[in-house]
N, CA, C and O atoms as CSV, one atom per row, in Angstrom:
chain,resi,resn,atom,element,x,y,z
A,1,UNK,N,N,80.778,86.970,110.009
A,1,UNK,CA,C,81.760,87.634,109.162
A,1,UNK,C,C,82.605,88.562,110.020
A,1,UNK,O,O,82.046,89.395,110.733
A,2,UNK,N,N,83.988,88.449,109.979
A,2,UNK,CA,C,85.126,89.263,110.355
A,2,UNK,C,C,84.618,90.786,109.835
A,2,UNK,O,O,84.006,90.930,108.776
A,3,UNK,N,N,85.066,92.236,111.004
A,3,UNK,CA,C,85.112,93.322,110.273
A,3,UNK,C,C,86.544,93.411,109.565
A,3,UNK,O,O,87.426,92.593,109.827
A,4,UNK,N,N,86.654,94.057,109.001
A,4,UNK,CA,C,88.109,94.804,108.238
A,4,UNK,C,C,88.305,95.850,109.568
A,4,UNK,O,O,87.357,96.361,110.164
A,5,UNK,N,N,89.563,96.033,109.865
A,5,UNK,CA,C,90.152,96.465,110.691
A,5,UNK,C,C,90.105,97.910,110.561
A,5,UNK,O,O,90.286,98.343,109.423
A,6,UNK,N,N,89.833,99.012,111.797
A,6,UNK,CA,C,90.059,100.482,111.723
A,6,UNK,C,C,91.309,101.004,110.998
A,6,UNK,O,O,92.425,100.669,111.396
A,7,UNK,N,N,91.101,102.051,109.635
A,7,UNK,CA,C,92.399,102.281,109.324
A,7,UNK,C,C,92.999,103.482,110.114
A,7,UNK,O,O,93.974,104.039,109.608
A,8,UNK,N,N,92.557,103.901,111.208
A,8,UNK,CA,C,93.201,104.976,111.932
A,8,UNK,C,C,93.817,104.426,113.368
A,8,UNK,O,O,94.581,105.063,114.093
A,9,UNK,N,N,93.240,102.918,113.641
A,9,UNK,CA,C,93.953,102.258,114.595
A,9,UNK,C,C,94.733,101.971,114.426
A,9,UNK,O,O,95.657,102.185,115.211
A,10,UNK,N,N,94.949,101.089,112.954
A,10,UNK,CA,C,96.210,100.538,112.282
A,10,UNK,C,C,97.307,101.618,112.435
A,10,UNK,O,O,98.264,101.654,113.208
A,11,UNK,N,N,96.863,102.574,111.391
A,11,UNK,CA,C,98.143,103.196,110.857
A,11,UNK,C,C,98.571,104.200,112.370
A,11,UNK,O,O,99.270,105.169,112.074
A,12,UNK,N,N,98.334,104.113,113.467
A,12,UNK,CA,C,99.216,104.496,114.735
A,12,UNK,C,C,99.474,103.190,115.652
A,12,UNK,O,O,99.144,103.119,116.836
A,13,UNK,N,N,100.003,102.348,115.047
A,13,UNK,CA,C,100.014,101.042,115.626
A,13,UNK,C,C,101.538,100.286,115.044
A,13,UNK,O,O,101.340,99.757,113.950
A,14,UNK,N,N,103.053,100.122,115.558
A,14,UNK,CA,C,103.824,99.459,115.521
A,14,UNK,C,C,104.083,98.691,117.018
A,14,UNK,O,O,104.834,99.412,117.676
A,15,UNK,N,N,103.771,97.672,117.643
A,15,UNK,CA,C,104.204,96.755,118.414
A,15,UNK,C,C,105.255,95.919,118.558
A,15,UNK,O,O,105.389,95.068,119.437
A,16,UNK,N,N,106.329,96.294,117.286
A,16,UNK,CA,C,107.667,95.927,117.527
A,16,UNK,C,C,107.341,94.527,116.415
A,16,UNK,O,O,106.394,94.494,115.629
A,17,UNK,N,N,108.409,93.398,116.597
A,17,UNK,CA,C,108.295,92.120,115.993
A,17,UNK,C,C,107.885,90.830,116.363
A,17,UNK,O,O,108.165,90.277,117.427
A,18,UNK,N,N,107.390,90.492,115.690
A,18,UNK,CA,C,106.443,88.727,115.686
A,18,UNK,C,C,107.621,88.186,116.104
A,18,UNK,O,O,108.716,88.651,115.790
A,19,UNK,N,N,107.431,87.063,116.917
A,19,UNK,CA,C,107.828,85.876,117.368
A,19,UNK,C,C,108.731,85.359,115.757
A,19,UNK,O,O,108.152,85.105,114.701
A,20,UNK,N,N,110.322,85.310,115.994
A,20,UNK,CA,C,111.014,84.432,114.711
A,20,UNK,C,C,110.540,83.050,114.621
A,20,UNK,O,O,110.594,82.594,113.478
A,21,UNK,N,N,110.157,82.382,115.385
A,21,UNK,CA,C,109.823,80.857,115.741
A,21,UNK,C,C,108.241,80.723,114.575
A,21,UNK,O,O,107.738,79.706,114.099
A,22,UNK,N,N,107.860,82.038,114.440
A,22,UNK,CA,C,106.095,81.806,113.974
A,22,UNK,C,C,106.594,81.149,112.672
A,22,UNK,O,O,107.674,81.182,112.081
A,23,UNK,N,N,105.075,80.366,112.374
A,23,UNK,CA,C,104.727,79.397,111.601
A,23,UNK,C,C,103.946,80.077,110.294
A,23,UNK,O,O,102.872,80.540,110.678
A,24,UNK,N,N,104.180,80.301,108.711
A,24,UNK,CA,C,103.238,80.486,107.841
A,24,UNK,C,C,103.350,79.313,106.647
A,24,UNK,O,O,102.313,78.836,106.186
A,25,UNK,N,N,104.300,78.997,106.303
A,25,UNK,CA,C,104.692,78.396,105.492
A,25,UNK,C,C,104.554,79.780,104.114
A,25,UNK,O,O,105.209,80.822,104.088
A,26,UNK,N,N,103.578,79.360,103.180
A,26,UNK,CA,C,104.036,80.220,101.720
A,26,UNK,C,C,102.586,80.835,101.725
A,26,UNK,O,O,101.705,79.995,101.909
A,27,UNK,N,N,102.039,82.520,101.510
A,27,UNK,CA,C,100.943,82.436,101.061
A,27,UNK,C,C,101.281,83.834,100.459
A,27,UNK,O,O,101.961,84.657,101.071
A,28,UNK,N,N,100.534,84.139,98.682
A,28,UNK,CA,C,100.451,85.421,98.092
A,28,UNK,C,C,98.638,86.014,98.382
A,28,UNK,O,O,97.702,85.404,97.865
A,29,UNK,N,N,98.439,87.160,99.199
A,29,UNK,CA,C,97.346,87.484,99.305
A,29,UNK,C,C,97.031,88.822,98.282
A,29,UNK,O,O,97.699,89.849,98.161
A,30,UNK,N,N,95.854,88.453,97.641
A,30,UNK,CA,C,95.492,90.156,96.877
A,30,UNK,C,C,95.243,90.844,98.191
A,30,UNK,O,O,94.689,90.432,99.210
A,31,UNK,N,N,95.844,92.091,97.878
A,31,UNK,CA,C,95.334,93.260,98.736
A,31,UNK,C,C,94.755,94.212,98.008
A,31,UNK,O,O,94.953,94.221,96.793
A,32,UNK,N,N,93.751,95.402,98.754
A,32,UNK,CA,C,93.482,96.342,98.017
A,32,UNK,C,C,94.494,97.799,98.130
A,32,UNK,O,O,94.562,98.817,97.441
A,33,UNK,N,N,95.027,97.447,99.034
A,33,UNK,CA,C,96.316,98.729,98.684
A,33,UNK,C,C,97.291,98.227,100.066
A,33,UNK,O,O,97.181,98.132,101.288
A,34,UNK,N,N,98.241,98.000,99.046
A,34,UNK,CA,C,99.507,97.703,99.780
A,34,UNK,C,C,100.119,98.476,101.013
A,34,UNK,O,O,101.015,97.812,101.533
A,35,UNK,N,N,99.837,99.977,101.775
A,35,UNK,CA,C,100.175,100.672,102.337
A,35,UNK,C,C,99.453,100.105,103.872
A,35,UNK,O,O,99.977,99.894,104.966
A,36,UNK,N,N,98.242,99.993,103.471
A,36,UNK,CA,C,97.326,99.579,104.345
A,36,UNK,C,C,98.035,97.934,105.174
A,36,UNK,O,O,98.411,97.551,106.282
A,37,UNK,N,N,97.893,97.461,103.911
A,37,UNK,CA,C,98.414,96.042,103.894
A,37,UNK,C,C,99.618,95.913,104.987
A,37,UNK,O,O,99.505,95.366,106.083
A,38,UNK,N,N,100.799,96.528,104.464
A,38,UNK,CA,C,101.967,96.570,105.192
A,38,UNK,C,C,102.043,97.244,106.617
A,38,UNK,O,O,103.071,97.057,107.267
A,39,UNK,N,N,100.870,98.138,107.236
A,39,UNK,CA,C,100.735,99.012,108.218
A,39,UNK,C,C,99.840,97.884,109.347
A,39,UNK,O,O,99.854,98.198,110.537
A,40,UNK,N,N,99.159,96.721,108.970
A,40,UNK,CA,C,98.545,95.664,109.253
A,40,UNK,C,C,99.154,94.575,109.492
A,40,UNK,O,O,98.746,93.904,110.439
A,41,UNK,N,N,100.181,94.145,108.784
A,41,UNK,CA,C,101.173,92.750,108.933
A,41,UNK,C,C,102.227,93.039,109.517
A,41,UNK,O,O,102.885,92.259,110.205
A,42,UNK,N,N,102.628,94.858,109.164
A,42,UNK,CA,C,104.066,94.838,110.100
A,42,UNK,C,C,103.796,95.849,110.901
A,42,UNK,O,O,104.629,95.846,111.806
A,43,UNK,N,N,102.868,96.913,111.041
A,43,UNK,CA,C,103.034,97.543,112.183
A,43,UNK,C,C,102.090,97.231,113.553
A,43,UNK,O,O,102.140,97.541,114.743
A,44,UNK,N,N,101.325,96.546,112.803
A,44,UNK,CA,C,100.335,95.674,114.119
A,44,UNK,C,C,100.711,94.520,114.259
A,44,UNK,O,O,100.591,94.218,115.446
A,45,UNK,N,N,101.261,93.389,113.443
A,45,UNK,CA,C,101.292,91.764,113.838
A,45,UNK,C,C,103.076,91.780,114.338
A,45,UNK,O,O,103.503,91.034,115.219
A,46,UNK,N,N,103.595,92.378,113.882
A,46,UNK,CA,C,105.191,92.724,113.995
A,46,UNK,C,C,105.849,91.911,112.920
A,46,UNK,O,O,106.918,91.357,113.175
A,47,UNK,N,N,105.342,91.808,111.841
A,47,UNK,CA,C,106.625,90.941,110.288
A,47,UNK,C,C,107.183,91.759,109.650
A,47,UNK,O,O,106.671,92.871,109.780
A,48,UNK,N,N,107.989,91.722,109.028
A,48,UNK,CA,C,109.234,92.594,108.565
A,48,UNK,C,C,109.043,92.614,106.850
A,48,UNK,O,O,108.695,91.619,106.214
A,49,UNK,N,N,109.202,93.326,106.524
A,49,UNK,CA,C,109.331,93.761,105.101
A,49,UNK,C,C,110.647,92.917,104.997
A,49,UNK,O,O,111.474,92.740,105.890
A,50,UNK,N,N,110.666,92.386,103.585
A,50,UNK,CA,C,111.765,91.512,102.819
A,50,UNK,C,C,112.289,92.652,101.413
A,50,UNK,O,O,113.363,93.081,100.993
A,51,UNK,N,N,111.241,92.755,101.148
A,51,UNK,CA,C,111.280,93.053,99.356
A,51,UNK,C,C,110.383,93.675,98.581
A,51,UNK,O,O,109.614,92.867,98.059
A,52,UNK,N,N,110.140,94.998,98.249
A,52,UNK,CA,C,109.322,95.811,97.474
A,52,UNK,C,C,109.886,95.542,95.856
A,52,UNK,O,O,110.979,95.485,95.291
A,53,UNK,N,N,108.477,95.419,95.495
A,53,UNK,CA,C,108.030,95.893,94.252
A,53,UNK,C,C,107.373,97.156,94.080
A,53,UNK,O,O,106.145,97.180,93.995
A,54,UNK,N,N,108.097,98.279,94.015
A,54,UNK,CA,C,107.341,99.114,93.790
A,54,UNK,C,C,106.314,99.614,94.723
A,54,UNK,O,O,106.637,99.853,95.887
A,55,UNK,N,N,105.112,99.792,94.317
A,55,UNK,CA,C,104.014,100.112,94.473
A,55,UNK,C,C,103.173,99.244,94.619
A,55,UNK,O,O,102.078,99.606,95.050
A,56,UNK,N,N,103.376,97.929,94.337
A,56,UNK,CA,C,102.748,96.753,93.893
A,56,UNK,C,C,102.586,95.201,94.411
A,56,UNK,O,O,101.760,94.299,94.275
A,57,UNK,N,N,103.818,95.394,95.072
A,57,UNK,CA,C,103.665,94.073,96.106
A,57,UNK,C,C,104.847,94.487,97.057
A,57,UNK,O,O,105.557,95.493,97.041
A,58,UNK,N,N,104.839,93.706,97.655
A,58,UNK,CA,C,105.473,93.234,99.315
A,58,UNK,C,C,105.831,91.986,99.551
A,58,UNK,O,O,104.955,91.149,99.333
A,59,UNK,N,N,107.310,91.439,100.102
A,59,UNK,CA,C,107.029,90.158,100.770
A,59,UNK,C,C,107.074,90.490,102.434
A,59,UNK,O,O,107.561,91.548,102.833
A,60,UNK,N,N,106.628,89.679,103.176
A,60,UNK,CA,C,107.256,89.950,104.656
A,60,UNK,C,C,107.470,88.342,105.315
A,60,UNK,O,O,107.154,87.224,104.908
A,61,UNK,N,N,107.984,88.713,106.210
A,61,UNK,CA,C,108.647,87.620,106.736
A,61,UNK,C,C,108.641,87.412,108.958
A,61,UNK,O,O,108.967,88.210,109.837
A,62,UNK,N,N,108.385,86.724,108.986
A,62,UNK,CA,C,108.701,86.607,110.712
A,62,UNK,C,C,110.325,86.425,110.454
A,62,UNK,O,O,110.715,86.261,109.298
A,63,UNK,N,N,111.265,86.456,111.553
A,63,UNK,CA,C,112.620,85.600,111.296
A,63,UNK,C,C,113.614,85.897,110.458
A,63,UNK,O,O,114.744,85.628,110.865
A,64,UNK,N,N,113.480,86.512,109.104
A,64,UNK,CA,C,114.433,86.932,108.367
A,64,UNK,C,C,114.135,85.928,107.492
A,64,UNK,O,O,114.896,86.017,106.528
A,65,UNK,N,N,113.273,84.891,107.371
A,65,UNK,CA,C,113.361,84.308,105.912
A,65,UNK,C,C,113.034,84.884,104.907
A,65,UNK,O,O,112.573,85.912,105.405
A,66,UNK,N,N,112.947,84.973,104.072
A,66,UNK,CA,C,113.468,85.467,102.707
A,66,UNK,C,C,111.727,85.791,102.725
A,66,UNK,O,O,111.374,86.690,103.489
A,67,UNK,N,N,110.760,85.156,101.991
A,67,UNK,CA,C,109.694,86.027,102.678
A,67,UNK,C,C,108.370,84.766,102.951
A,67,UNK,O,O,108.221,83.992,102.005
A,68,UNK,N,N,107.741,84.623,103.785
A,68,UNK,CA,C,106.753,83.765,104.543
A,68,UNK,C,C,104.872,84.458,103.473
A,68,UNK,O,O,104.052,83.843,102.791
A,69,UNK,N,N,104.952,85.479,103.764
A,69,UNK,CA,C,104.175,86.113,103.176
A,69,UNK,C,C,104.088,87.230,101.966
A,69,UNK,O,O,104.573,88.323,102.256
A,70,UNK,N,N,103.477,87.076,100.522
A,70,UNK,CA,C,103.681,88.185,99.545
A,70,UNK,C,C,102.444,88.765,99.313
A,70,UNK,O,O,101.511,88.013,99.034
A,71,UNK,N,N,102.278,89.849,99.370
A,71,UNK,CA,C,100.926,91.533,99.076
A,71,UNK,C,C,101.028,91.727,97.879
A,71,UNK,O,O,102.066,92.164,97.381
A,72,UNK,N,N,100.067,91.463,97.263
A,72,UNK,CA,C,100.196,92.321,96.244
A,72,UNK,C,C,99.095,92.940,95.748
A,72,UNK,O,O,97.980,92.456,95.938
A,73,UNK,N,N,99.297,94.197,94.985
A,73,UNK,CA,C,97.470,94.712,94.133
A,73,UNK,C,C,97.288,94.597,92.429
A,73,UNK,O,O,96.781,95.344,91.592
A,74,UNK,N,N,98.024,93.162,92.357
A,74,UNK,CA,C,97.922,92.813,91.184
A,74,UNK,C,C,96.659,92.923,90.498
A,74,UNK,O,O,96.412,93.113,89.307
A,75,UNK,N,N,96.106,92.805,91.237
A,75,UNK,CA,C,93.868,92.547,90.901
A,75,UNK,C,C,93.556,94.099,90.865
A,75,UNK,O,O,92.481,94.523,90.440
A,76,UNK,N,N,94.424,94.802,91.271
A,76,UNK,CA,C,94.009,95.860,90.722
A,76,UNK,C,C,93.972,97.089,92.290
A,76,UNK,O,O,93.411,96.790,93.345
A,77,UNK,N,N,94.637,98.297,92.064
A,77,UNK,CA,C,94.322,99.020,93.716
A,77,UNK,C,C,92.958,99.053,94.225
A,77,UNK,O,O,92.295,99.509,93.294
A,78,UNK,N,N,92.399,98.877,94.939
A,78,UNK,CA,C,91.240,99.155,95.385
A,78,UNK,C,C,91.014,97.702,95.349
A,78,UNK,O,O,90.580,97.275,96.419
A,79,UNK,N,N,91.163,96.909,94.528
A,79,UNK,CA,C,90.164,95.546,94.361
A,79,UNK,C,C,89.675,94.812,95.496
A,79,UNK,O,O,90.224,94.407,96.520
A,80,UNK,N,N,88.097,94.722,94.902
A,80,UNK,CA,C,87.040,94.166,96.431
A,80,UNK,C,C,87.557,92.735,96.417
A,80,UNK,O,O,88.303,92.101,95.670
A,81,UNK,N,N,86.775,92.428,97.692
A,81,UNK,CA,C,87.458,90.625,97.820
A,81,UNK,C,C,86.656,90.351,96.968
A,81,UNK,O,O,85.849,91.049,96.355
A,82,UNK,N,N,87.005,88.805,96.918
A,82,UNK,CA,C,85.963,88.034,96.196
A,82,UNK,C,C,84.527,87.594,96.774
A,82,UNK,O,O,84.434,86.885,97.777
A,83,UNK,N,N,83.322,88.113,95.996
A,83,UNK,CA,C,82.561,87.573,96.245
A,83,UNK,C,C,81.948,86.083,97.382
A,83,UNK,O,O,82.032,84.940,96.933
A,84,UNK,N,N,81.621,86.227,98.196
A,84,UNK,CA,C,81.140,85.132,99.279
A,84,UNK,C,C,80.622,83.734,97.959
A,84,UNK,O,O,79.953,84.163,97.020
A,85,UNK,N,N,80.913,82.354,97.957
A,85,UNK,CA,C,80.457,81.210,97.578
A,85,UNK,C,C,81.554,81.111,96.254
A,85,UNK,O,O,81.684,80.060,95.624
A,86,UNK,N,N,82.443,82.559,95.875
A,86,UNK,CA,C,83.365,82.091,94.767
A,86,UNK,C,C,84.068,81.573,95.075
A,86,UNK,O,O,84.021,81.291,96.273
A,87,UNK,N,N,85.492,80.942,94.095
A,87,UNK,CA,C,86.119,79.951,94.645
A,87,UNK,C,C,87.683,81.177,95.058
A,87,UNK,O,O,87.989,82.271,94.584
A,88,UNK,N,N,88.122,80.586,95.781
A,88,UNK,CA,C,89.347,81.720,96.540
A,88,UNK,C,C,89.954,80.883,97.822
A,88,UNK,O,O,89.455,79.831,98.221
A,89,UNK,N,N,91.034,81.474,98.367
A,89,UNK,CA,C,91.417,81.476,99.485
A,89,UNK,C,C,89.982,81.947,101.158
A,89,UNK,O,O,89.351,82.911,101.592
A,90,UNK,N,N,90.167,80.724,101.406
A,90,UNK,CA,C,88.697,81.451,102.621
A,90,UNK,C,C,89.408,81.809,103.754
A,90,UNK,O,O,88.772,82.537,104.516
A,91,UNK,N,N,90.866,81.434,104.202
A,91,UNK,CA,C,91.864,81.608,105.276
A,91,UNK,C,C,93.021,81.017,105.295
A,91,UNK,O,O,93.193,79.916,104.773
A,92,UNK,N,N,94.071,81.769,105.979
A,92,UNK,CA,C,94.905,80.804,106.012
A,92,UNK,C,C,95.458,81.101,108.080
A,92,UNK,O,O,95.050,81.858,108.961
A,93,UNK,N,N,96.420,80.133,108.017
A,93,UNK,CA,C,97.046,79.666,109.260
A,93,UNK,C,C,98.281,80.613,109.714
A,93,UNK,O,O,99.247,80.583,108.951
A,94,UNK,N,N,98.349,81.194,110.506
A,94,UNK,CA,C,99.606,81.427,111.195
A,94,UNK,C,C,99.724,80.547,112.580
A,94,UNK,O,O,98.859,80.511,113.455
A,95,UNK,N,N,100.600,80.057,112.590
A,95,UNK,CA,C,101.122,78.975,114.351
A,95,UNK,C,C,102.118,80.157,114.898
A,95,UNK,O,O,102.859,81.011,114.410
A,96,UNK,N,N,101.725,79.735,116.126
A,96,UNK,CA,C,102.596,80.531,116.776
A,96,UNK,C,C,103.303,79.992,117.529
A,96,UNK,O,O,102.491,79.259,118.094
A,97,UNK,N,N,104.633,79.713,118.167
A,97,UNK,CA,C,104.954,78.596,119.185
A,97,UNK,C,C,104.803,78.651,120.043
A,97,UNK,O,O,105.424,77.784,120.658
A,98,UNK,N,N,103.928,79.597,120.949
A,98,UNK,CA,C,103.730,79.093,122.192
A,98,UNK,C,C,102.309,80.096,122.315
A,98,UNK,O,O,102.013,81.015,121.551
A,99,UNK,N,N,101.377,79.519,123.768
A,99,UNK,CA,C,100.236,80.406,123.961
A,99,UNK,C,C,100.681,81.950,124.040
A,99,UNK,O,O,99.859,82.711,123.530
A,100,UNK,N,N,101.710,82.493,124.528
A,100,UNK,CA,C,102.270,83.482,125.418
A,100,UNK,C,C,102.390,84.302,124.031
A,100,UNK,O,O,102.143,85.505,123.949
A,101,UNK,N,N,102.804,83.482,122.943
A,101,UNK,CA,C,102.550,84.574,121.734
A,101,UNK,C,C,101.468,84.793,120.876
A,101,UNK,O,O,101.350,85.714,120.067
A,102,UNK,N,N,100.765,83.971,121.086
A,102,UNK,CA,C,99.169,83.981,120.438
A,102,UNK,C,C,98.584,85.443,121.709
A,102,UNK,O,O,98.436,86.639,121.458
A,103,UNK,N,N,98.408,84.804,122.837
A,103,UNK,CA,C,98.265,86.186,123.517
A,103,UNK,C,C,98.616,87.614,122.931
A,103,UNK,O,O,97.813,88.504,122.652
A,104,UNK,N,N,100.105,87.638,122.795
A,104,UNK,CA,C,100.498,88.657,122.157
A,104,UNK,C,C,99.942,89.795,121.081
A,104,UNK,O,O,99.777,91.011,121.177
A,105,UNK,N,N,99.685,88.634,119.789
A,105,UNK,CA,C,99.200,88.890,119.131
A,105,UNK,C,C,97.716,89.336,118.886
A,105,UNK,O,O,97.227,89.985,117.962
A,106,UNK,N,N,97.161,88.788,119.996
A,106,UNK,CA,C,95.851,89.048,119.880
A,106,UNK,C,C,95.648,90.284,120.760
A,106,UNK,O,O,94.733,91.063,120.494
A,107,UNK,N,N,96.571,90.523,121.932
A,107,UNK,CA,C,97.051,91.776,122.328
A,107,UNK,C,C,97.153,92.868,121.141
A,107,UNK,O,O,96.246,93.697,121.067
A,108,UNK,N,N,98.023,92.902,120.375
A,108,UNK,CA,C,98.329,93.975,119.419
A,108,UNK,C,C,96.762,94.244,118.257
A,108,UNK,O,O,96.386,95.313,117.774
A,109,UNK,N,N,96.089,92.760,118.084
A,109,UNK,CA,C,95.324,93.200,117.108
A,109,UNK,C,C,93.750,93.878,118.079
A,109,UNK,O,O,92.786,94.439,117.558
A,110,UNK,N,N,93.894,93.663,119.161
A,110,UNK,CA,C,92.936,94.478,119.944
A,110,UNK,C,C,93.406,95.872,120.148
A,110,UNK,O,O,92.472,96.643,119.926
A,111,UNK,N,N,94.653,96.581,120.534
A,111,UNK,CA,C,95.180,97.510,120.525
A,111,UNK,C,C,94.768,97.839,119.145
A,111,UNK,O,O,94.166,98.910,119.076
A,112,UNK,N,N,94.917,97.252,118.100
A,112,UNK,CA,C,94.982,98.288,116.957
A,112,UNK,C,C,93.255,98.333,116.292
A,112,UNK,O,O,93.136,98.466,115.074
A,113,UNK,N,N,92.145,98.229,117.059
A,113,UNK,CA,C,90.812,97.716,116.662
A,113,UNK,C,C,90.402,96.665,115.947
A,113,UNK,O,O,89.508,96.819,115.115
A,114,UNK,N,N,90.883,95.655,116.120
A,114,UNK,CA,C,90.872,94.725,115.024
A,114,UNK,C,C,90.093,93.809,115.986
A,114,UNK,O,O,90.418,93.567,117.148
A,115,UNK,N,N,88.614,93.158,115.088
A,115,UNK,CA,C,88.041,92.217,115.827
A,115,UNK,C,C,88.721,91.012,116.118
A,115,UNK,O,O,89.458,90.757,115.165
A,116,UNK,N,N,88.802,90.199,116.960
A,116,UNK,CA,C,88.952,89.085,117.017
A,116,UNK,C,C,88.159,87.935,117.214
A,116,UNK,O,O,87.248,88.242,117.983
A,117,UNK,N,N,88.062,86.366,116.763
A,117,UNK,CA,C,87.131,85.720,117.233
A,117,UNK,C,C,87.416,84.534,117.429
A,117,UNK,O,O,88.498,84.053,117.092
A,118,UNK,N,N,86.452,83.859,118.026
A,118,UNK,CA,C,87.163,82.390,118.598
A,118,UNK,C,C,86.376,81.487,116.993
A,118,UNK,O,O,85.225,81.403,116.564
A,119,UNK,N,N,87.762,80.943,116.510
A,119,UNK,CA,C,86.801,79.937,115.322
A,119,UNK,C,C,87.598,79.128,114.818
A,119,UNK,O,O,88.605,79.652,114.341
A,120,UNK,N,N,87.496,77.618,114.717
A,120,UNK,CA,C,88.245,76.313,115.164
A,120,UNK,C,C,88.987,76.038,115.963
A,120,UNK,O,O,88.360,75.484,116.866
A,121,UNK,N,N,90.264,76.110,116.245
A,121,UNK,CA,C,91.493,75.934,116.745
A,121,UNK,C,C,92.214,76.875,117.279
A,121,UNK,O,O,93.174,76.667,118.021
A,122,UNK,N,N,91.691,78.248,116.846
A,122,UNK,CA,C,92.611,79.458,117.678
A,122,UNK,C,C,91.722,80.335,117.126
A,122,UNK,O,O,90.611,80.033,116.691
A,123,UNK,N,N,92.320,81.651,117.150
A,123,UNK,CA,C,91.319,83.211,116.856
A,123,UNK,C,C,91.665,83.384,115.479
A,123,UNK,O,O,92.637,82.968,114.849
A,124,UNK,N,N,90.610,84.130,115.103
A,124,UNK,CA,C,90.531,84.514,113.363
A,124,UNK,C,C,90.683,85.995,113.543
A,124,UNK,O,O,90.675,86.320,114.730
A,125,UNK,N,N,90.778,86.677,112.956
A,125,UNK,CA,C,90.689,88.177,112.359
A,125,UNK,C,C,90.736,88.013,110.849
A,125,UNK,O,O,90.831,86.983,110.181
A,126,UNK,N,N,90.629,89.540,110.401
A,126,UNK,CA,C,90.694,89.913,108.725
A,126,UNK,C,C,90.947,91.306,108.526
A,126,UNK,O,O,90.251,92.290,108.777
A,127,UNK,N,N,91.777,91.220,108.160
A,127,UNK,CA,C,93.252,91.929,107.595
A,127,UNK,C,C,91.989,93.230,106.859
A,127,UNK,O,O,90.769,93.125,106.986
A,128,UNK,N,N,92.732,94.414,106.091
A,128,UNK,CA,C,91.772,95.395,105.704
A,128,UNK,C,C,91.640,95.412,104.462
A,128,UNK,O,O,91.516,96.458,103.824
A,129,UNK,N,N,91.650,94.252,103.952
A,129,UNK,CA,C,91.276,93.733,102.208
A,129,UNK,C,C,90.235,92.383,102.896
A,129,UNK,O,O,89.666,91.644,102.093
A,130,UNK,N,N,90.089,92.196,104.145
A,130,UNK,CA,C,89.127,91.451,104.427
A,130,UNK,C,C,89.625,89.934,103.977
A,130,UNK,O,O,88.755,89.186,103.531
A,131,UNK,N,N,91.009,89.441,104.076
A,131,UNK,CA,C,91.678,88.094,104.023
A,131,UNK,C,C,91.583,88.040,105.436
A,131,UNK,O,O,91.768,88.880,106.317
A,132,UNK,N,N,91.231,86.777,105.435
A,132,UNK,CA,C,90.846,86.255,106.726
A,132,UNK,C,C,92.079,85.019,106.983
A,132,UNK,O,O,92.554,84.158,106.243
A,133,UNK,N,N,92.292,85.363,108.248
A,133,UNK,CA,C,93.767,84.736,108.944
A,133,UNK,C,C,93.065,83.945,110.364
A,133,UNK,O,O,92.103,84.417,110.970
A,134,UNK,N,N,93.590,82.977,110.645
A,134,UNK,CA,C,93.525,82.422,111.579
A,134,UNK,C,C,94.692,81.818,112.514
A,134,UNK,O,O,95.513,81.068,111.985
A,135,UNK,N,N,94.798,82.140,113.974
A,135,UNK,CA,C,95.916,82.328,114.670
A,135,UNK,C,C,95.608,81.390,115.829
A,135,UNK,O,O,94.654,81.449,116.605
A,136,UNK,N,N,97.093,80.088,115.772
A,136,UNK,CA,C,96.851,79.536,116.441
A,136,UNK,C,C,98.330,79.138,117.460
A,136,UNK,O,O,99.388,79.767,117.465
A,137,UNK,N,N,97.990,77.927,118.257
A,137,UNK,CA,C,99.711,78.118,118.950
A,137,UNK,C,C,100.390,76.177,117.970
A,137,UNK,O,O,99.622,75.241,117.745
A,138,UNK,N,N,100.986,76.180,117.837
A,138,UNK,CA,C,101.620,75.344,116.378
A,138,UNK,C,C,101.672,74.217,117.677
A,138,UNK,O,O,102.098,74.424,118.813
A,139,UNK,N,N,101.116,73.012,117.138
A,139,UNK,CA,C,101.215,71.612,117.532
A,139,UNK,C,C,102.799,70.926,118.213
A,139,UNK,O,O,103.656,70.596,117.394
A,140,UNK,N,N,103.053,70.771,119.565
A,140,UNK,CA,C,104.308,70.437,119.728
A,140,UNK,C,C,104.432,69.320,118.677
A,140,UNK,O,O,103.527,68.636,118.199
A,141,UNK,N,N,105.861,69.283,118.401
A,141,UNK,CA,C,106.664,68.152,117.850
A,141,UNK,C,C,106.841,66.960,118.043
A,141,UNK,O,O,107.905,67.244,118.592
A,142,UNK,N,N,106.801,65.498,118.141
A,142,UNK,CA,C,106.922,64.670,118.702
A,142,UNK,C,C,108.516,64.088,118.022
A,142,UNK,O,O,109.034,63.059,118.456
């Protein structure tokens, strides 16, 4: 099991911006508080805020697309993950396009205490609502 990331590493932690080229496609994650959330995706991984709701959600984006990733504490502030064997999201994928930015990244999430680990295809971590991400370098094109 991934730890949840130091919140005193995080929140003194901006490394500038993610690679525009990175890979998520679409994912909405519950968080347990959006502040945290956003101090984790954009001031440690480098993605950009798109669009607040309030208090309540977030989109962010690598690149300027409109948004790659949405936060929200719809489930409630504080809300624990889900239970281990329920049914849920168990991870999802970020690609990165090249090794040199997977490095990077795994650069910033060591800077900011964040475990990292080797598990399938590239490194995993988990975010501080304990969503578990996995970071890899995106399959050339043929």
């Amino acid at each position: 099991m991934l730890d949840t990331p130091s919140e005193a590493r995080i929140a003194e932690t901006h490394l500038g911006s993610i690679d525009p080229g990175t890979r998520i496609g679409h994912v909405h994650l519950k968080v347990a508080d959006l502040e945290r959330a956003l101090r984790f995706y954009c001031g440690v991984l480098g993605f950009e805020v798109m669009q607040r709701m309030g208090a309540s959600a977030a989109f962010i984006s690598a690149g300027g697309y409109h948004h790659h990733v949405g936060l929200n504490t719809w489930a409630g502030e504080g809300a624990p993950p889900a239970p281990p064997g329920s049914a849920g999201l168990r991870r999802y994928t970020i690609e990165l396009p090249a090794r040199g930015d997977l490095d990077d990244v795994v650069g910033r999430l060591e800077h900011a205490g964040v475990r990292v680990v080797e598990e399938g295809d590239g490194l995993a971590a988990a975010d501080p609502s304990a969503n578990r991400v996995l970071f890899r370098v995106a399959a050339e094109e043929s």
